[in-house]
C-alpha positions in Angstrom: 0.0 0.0 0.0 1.8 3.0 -1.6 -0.6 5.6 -0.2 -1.1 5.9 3.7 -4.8 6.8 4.8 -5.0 9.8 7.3 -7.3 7.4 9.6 -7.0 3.5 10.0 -10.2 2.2 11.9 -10.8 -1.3 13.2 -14.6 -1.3 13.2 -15.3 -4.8 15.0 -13.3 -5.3 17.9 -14.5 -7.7 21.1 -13.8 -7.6 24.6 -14.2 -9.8 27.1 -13.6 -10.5 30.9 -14.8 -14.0 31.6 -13.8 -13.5 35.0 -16.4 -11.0 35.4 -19.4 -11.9 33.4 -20.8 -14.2 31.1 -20.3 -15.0 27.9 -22.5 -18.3 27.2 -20.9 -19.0 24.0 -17.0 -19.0 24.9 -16.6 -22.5 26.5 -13.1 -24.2 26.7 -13.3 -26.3 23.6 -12.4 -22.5 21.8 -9.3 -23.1 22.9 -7.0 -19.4 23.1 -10.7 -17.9 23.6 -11.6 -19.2 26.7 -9.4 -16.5 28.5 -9.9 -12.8 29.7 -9.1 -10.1 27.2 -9.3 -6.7 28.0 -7.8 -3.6 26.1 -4.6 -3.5 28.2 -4.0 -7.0 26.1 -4.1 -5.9 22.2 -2.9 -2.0 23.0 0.8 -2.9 21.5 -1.1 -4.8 18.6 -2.9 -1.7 18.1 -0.5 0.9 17.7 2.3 -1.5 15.4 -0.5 -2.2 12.8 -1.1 1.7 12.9 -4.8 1.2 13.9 -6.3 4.9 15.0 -9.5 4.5 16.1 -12.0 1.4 17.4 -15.9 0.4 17.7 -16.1 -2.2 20.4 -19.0 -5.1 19.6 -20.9 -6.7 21.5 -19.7 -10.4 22.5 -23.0 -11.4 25.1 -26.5 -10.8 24.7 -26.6 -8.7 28.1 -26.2 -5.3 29.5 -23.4 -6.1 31.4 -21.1 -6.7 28.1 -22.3 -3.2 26.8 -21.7 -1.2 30.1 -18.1 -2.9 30.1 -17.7 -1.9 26.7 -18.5 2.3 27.5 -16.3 1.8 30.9 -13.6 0.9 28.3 -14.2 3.6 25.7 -14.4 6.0 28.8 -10.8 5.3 29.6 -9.4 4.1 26.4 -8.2 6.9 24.0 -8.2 4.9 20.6 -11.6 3.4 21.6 -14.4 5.6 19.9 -17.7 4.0 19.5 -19.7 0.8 20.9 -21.7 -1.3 19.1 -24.5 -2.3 22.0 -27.2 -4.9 22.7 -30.3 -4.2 23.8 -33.5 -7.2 23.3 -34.8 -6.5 20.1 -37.6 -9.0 20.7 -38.4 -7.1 24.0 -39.9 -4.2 22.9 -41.0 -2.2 25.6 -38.3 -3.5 27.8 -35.8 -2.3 24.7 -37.5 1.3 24.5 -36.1 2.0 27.9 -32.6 1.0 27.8 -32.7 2.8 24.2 -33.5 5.9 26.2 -31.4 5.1 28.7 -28.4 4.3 26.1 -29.1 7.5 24.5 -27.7 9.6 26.9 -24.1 7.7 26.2 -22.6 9.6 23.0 -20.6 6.6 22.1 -23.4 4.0 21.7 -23.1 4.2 17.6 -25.3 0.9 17.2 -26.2 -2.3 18.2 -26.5 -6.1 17.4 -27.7 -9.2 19.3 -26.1 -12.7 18.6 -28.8 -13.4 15.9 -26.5 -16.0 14.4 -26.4 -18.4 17.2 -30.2 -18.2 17.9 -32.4 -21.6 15.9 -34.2 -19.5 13.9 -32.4 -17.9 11.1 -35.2 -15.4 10.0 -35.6 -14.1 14.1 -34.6 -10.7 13.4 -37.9 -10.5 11.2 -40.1 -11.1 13.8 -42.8 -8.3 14.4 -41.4 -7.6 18.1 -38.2 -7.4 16.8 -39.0 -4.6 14.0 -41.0 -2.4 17.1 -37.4 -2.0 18.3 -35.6 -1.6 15.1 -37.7 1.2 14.4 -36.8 2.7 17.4 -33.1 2.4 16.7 -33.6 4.3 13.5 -35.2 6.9 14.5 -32.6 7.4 17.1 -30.0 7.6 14.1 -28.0 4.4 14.9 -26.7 1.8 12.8 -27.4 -2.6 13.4 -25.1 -5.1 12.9 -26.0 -8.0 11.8 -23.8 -11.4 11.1 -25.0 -14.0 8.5 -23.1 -17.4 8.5 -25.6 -19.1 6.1 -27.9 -17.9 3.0 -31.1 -18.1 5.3 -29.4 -15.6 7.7 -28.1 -13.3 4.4 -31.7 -13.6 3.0 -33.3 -12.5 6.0 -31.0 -9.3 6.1 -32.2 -8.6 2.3 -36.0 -8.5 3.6 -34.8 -6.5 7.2 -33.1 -3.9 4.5 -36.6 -3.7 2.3 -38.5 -3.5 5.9 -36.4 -0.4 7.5 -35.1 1.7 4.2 -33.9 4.4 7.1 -32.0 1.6 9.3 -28.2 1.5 8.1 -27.5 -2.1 8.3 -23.9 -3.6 8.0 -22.9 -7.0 7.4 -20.4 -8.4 9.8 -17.7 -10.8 8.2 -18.3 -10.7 4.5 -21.1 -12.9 5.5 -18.7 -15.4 6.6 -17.9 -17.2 2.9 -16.4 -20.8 3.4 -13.3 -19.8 1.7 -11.5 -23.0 2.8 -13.8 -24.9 0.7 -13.7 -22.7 -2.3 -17.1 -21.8 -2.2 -18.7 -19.1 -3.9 -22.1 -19.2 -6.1 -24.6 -18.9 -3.6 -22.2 -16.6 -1.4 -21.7 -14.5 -4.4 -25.7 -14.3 -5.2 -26.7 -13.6 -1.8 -23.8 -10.4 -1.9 -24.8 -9.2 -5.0 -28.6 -9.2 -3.5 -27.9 -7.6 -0.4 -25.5 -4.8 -2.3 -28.6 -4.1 -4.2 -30.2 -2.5 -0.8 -28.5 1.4 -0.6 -28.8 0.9 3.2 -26.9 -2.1 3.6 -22.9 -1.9 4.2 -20.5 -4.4 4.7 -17.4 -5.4 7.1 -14.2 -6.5 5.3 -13.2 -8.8 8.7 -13.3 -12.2 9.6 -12.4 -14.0 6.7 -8.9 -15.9 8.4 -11.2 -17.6 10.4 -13.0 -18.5 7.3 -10.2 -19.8 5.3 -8.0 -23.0 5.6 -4.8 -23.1 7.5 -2.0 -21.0 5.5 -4.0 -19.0 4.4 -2.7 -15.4 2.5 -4.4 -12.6 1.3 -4.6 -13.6 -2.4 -7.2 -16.7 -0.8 -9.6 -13.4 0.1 -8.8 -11.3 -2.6 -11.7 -12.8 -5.2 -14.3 -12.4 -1.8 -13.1 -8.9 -1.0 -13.0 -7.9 -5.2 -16.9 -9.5 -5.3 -18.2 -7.1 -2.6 -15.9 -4.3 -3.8 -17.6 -4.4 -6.9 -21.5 -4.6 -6.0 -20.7 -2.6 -2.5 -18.2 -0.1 -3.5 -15.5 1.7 -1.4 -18.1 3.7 0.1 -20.0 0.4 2.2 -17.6 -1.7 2.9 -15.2 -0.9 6.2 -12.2 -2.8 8.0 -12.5 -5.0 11.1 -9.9 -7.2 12.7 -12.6 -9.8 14.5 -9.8 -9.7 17.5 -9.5 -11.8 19.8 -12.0 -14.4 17.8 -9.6 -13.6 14.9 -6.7 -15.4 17.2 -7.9 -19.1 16.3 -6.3 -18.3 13.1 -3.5 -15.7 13.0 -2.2 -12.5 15.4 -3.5 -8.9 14.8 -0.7 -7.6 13.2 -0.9 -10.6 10.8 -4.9 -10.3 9.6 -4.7 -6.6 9.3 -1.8 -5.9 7.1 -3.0 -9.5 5.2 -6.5 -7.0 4.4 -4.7 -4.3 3.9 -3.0 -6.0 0.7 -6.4 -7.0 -0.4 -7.3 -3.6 -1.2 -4.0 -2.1 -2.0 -5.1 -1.8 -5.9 -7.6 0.8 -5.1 -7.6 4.1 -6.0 -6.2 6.1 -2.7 -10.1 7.8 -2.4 -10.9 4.0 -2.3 -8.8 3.4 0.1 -9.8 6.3 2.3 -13.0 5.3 2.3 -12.4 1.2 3.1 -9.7 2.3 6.2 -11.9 5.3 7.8 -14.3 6.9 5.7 -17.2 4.5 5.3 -16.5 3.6 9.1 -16.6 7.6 10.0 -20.2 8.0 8.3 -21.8 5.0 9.3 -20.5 5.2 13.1 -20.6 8.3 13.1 -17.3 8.8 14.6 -15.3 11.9 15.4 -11.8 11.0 14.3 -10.1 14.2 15.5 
């Protein structure tokens, strides 16, 4: 990468203290997961791979992962959003933490775990679109992570429901790039880049891809959604500490920072910072 953005921002960063709270889904079997990690622990990581700013994003289906998550952008410098939860299928019970939430400037968004929950069409439940509503009119943004064409359909017919939600796509919608997959990956993309309110995350995809993986495994993924997307909806995420079962920090971002090192220098602008600055909303000064 000749040119050098002004900004670098890692848009999906987790944190976690197991031995604090709970996080259902991180049981030993994960292996280098099943451990604290708290900001303290990827600071050095940070700052080598020349990472400026970072949205925290939400690891646990509870308050308790989001209020950790502002106490850390409260005393973290580099840390400038969090991406919350809030029960999407609570309504009424979601109204009042949104209100609540609202008086916390760096609550850009939220997401809940959608991707572990049975149903893969659970988002579009009626209860669930009460509180969507609510986030939209409040200005904020949803994550959403698809590991499956049910989930990536569902997020085409969440984008037609709420034209005013900004909606981004966590993972590249997780392709199985260590099985060479790619037709039905590539037609649910193309649909979902068809909605003007949906973005997507360029992270995730070592995890996705066989052992020994390099950049030039992602670079037909990442050229796909670089061509329905464009610069302007797609964003950079290193997926750390999750990103750990399959590389270091350092490793996985400068590995996605080749990806996109044949765009244009506007292009690449708007994949390091700018996309992440308008759709989080971020002050990057």
């Amino acid at each position: 990468m000749t040119h050098t953005p002004a900004h670098f921002v890692d848009t999906h960063q987790h944190l976690w203290v197991l031995s604090e709270r709970a996080y259902d889904w991180i049981s030993p079997d994960f292996g280098v997961l099943y451990r604290d990690y708290r900001p303290e622990d990827v600071a050095a990581e940070v700052a080598q791979a020349g990472v400026t700013s970072t949205v925290l994003v939400q690891a646990a289906d509870t308050y308790d992962d989001t209020f950790y998550m502002l106490s850390v952008e409260r005393s973290v410098d580099t840390v400038r959003a969090v991406v919350g939860w809030v029960p999407f299928d609570r309504p009424h019970e979601a109204r009042e933490a949104l209100e609540l939430f609202s008086t916390h400037s760096a609550i850009k968004g939220y997401r809940n775990l959608t991707h572990n929950y049975p149903d893969p069409r659970w988002i579009l439940q009626s209860s669930c679109s009460e509180t969507l509503s609510q986030i939209a009119q409040q200005g904020l943004s949803l994550d959403m992570v698809s590991v499956n064409s049910e989930h990536s359909r569902a997020i085409v017919e969440l984008a037609d429901a709420h034209p005013d939600l900004n909606i981004v796509v966590d993972h590249m919608a997780k392709p199985d790039i260590a099985g060479k997959a790619w037709d039905e990956w590539a037609s649910d993309m193309t649909e979902l880049a068809k909605r003007p309110n949906v973005y997507v995350k360029h992270s995730g995809l070592n995890t996705a891809s066989a052992a020994g993986w390099t950049s030039a495994d992602w670079q037909p993924y990442v050229d796909h959604c670089l061509e329905h997307f464009g610069s302007r909806r797609m964003m950079l995420g290193s997926d750390w500490p999750v990103s750990l079962l399959a590389g270091d920090f350092v490793g996985v971002w400068n590995a996605q920072l080749e990806t996109i090192a044949g765009l244009s220098p506007d292009e690449q602008d708007d994949v390091c910072f700018k996309t992440a600055q308008s759709f989080y909303q971020l002050d990057l000064s």
